[in-house]
Biopython code that builds the backbone (N, CA, C, O; Angstrom):
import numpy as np
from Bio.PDB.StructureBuilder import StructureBuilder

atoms = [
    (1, "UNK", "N", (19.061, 18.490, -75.441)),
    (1, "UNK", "CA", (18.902, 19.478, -74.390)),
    (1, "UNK", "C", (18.471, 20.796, -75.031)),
    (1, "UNK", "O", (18.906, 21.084, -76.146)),
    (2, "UNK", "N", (17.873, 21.379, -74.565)),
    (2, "UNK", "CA", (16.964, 22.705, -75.188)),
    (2, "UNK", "C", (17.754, 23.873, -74.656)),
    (2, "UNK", "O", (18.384, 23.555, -73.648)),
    (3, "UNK", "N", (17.906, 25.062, -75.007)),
    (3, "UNK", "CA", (18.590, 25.883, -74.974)),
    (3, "UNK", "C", (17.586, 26.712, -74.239)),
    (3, "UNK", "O", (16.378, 26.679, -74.474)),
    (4, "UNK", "N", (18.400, 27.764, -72.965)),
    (4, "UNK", "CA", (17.263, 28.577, -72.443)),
    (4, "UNK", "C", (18.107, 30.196, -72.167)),
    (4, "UNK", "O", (19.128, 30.186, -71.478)),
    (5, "UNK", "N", (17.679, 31.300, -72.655)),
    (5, "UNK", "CA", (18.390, 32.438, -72.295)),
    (5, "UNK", "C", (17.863, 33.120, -70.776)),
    (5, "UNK", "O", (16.781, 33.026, -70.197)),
    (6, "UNK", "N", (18.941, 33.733, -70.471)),
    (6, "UNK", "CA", (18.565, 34.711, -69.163)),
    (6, "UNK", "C", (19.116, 35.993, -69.063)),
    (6, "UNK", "O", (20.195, 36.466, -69.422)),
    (7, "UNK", "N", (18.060, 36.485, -68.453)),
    (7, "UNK", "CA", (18.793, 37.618, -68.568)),
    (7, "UNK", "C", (19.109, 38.446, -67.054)),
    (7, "UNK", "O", (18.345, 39.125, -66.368)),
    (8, "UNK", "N", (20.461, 38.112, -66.863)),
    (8, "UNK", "CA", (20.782, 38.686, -65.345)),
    (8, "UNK", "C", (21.889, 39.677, -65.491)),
    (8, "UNK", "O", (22.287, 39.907, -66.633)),
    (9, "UNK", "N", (22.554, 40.424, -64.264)),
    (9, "UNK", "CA", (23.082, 41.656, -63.994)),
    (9, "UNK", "C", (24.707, 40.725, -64.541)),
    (9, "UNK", "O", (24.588, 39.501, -64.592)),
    (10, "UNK", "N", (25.884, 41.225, -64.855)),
    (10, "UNK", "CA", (27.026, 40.989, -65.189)),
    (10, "UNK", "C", (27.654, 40.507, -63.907)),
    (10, "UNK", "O", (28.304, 39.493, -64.159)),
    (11, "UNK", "N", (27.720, 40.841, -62.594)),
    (11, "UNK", "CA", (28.039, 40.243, -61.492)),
    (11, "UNK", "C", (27.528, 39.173, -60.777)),
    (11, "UNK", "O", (28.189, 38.475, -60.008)),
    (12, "UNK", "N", (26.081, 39.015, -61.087)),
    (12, "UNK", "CA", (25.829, 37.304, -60.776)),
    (12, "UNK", "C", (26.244, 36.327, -62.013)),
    (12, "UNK", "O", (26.725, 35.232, -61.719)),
    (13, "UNK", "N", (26.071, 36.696, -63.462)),
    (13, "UNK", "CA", (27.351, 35.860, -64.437)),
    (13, "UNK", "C", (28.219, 35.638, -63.759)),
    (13, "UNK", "O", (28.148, 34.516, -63.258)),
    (14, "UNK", "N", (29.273, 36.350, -63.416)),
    (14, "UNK", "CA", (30.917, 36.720, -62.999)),
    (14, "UNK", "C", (30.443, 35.437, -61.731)),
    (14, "UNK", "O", (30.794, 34.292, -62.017)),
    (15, "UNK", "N", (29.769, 35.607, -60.547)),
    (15, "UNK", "CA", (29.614, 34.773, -59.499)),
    (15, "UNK", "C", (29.216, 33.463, -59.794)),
    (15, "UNK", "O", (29.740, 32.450, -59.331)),
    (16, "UNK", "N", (28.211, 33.510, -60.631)),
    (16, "UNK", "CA", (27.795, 31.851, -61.197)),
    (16, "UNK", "C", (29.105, 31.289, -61.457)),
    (16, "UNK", "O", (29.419, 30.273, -60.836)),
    (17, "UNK", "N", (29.860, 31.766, -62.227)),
    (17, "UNK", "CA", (30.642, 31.297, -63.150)),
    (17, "UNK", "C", (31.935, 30.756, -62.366)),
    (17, "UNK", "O", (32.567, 29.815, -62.847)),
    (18, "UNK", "N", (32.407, 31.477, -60.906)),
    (18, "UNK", "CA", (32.883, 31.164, -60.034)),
    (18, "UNK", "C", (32.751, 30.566, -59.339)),
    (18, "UNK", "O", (33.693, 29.936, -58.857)),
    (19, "UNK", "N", (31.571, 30.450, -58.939)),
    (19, "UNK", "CA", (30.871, 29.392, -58.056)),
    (19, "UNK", "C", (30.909, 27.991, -58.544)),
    (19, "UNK", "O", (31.189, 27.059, -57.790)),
    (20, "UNK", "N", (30.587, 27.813, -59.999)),
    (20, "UNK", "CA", (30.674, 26.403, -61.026)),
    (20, "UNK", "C", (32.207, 25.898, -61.060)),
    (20, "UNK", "O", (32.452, 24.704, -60.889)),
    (21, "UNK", "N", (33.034, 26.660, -61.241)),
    (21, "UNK", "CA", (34.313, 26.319, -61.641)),
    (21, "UNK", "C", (35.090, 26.073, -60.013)),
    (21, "UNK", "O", (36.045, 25.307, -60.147)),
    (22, "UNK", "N", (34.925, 26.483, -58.711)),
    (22, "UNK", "CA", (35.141, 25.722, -57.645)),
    (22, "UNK", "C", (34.869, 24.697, -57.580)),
    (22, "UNK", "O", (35.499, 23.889, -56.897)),
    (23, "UNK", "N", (33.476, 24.306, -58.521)),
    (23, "UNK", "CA", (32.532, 23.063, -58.079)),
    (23, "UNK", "C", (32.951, 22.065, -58.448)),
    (23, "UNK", "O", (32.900, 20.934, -57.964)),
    (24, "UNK", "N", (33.681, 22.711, -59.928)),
    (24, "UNK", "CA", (33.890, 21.730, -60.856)),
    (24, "UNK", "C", (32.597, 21.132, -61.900)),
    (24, "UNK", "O", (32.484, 20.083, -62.533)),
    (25, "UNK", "N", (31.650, 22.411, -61.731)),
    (25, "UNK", "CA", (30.733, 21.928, -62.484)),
    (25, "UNK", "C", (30.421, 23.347, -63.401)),
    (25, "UNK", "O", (30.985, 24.435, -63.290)),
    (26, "UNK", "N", (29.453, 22.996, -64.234)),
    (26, "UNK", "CA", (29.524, 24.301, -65.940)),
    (26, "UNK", "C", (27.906, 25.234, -64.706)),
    (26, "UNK", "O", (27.366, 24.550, -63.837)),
    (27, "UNK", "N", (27.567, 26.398, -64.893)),
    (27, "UNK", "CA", (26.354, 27.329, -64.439)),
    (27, "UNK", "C", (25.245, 26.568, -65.136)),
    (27, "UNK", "O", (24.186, 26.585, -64.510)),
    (28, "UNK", "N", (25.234, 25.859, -66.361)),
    (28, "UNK", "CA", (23.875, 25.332, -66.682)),
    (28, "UNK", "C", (23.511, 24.500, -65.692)),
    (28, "UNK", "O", (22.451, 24.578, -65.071)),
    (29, "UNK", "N", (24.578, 23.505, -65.486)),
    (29, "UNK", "CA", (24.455, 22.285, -64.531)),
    (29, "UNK", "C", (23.728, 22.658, -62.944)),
    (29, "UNK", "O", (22.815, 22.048, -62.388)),
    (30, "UNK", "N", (24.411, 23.753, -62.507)),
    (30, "UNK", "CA", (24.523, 24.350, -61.159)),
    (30, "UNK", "C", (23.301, 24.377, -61.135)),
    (30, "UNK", "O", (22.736, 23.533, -60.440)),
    (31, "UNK", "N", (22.290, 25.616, -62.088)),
    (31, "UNK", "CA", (21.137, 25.917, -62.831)),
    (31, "UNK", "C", (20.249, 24.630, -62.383)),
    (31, "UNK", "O", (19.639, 24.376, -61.344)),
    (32, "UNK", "N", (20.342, 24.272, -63.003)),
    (32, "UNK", "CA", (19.412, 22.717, -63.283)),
    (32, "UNK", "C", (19.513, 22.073, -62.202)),
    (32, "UNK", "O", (18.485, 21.490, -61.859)),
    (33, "UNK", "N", (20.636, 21.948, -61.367)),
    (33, "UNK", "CA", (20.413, 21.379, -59.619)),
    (33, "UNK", "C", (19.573, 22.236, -58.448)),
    (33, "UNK", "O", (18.971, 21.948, -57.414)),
    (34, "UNK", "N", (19.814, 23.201, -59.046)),
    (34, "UNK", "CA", (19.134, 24.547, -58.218)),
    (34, "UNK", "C", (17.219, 24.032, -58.697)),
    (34, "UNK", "O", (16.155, 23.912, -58.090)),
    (35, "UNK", "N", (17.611, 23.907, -59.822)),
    (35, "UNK", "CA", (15.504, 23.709, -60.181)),
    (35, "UNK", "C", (14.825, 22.771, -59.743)),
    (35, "UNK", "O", (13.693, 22.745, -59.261)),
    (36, "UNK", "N", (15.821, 21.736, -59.995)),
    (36, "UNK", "CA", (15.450, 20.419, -59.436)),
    (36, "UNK", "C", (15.151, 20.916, -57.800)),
    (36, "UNK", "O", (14.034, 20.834, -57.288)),
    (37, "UNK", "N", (16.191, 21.367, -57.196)),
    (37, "UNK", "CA", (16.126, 21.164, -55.158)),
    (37, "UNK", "C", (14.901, 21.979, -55.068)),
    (37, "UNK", "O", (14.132, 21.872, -54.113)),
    (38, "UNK", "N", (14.687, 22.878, -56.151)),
    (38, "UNK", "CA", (13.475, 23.916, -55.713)),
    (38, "UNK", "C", (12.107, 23.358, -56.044)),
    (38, "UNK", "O", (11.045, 23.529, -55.444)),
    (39, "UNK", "N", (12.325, 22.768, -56.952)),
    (39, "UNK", "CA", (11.023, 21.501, -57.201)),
    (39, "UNK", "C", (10.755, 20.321, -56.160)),
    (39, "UNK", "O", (9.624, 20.063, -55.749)),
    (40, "UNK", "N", (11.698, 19.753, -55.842)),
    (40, "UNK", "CA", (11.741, 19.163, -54.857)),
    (40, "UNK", "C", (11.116, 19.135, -53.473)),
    (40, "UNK", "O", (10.425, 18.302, -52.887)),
    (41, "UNK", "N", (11.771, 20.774, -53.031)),
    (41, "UNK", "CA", (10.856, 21.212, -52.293)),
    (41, "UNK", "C", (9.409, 21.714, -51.855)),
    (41, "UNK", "O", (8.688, 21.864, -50.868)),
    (42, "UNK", "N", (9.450, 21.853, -53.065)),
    (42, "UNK", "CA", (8.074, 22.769, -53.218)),
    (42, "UNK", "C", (6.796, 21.422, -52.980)),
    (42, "UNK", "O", (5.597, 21.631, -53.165)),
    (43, "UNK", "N", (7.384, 20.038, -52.533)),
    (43, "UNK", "CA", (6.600, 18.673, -52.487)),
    (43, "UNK", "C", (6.562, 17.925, -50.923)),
    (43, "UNK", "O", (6.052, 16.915, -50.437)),
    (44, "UNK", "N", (7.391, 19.020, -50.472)),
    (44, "UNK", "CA", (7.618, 18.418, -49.459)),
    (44, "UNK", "C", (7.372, 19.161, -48.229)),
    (44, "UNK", "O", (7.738, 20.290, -47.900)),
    (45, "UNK", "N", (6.412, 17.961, -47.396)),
    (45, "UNK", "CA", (5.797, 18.702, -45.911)),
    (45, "UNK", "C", (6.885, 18.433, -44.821)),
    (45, "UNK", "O", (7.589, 17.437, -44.985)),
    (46, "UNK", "N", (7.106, 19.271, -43.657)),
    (46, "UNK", "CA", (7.603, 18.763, -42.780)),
    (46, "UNK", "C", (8.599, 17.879, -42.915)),
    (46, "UNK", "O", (9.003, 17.429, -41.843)),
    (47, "UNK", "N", (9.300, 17.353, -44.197)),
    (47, "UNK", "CA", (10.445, 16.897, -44.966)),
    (47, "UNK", "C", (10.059, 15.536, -44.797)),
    (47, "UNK", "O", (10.610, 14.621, -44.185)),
    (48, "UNK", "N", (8.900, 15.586, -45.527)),
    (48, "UNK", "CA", (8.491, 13.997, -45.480)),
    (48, "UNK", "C", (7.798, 14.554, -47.468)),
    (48, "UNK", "O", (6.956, 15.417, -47.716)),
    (49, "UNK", "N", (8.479, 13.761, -48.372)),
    (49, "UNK", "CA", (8.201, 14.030, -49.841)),
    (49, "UNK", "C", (6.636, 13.250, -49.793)),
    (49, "UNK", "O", (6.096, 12.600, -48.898)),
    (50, "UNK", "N", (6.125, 13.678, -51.350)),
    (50, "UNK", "CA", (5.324, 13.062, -51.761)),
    (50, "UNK", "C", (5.095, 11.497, -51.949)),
    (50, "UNK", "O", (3.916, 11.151, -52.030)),
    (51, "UNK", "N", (6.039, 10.540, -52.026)),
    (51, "UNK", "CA", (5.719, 9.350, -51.624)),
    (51, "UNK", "C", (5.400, 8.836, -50.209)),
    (51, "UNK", "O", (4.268, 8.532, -49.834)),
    (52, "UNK", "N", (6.535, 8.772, -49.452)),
    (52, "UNK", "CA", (6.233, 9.175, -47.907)),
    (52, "UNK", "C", (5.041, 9.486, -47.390)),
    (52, "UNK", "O", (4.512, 8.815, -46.503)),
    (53, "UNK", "N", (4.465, 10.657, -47.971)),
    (53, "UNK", "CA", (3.254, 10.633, -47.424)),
    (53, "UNK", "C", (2.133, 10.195, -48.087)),
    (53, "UNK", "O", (1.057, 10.247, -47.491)),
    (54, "UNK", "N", (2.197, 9.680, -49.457)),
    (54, "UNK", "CA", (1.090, 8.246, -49.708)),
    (54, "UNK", "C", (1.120, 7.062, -49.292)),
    (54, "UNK", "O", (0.150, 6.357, -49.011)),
    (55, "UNK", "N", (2.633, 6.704, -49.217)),
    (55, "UNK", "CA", (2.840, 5.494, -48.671)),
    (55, "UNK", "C", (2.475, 5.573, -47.038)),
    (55, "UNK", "O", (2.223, 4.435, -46.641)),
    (56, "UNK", "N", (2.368, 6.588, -45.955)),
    (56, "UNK", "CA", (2.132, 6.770, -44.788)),
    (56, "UNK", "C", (0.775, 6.178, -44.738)),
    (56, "UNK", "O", (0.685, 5.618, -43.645)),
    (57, "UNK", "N", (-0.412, 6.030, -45.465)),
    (57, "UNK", "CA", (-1.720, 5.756, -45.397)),
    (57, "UNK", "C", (-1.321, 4.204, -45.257)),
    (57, "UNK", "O", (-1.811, 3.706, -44.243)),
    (58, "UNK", "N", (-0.623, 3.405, -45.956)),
    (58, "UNK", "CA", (-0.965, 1.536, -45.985)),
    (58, "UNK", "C", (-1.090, 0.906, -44.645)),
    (58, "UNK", "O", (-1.926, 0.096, -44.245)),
    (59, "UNK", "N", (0.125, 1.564, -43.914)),
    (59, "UNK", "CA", (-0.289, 0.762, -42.538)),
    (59, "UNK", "C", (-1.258, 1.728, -41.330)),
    (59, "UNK", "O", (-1.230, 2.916, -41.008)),
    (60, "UNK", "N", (-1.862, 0.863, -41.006)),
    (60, "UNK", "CA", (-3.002, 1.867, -39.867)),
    (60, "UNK", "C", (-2.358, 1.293, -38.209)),
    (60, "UNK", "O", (-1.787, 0.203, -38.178)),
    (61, "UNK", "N", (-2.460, 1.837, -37.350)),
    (61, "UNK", "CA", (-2.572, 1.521, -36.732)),
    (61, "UNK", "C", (-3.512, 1.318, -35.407)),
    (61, "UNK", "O", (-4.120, 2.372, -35.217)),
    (62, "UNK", "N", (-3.800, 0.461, -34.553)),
    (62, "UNK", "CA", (-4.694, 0.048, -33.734)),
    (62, "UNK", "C", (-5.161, 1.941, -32.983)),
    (62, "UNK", "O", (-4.315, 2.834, -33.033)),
    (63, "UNK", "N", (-6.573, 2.184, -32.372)),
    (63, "UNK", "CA", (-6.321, 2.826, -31.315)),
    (63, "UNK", "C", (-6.185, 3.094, -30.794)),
    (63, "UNK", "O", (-6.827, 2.501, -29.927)),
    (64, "UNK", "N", (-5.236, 4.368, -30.086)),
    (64, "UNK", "CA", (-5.023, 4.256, -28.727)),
    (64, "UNK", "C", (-3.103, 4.127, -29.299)),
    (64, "UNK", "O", (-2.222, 4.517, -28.533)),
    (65, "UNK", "N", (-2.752, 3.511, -30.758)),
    (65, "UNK", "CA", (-1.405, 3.347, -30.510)),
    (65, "UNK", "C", (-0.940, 4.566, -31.490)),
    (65, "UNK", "O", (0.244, 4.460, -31.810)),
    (66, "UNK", "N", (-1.507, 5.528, -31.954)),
    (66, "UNK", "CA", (-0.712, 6.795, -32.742)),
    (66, "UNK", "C", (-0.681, 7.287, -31.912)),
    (66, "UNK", "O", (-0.159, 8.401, -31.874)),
]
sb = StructureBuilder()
sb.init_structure("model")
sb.init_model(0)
sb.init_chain("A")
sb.init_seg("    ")
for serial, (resi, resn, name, xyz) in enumerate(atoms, 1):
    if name == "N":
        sb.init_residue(resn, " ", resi, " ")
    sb.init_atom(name, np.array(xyz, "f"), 0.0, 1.0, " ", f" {name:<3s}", serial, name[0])
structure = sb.get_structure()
């Protein structure tokens, strides 16, 4: 795992750090779920992801039935 610094205000530390330890989870972790959901999103239309909507092309349907 690669090491990454940040540099934020002493009261979002203090809050991360609170926020993790309710969770039961460490601020890197929290971190890294947060990047992931934001990546995630950033793929997704109308909450249909990037497979979903390749896989939406295989079946066609007749006209007259979309």
């Amino acid at each position: 795992m690669t090491k990454l610094t940040l540099s934020v205000d002493r009261d979002v530390i203090e809050t991360a750090k609170r926020i993790a330890k309710a969770n039961g989870t460490s601020v890197s972790a929290m971190f890294s779920q947060f990047i992931e959901t934001m990546y995630a999103r950033q793929f997704r239309v109308d909450g249909i992801g990037p497979i979903t909507r390749e896989l939406s092309d295989i079946a066609k349907l007749p006209p007259g039935k979309g």
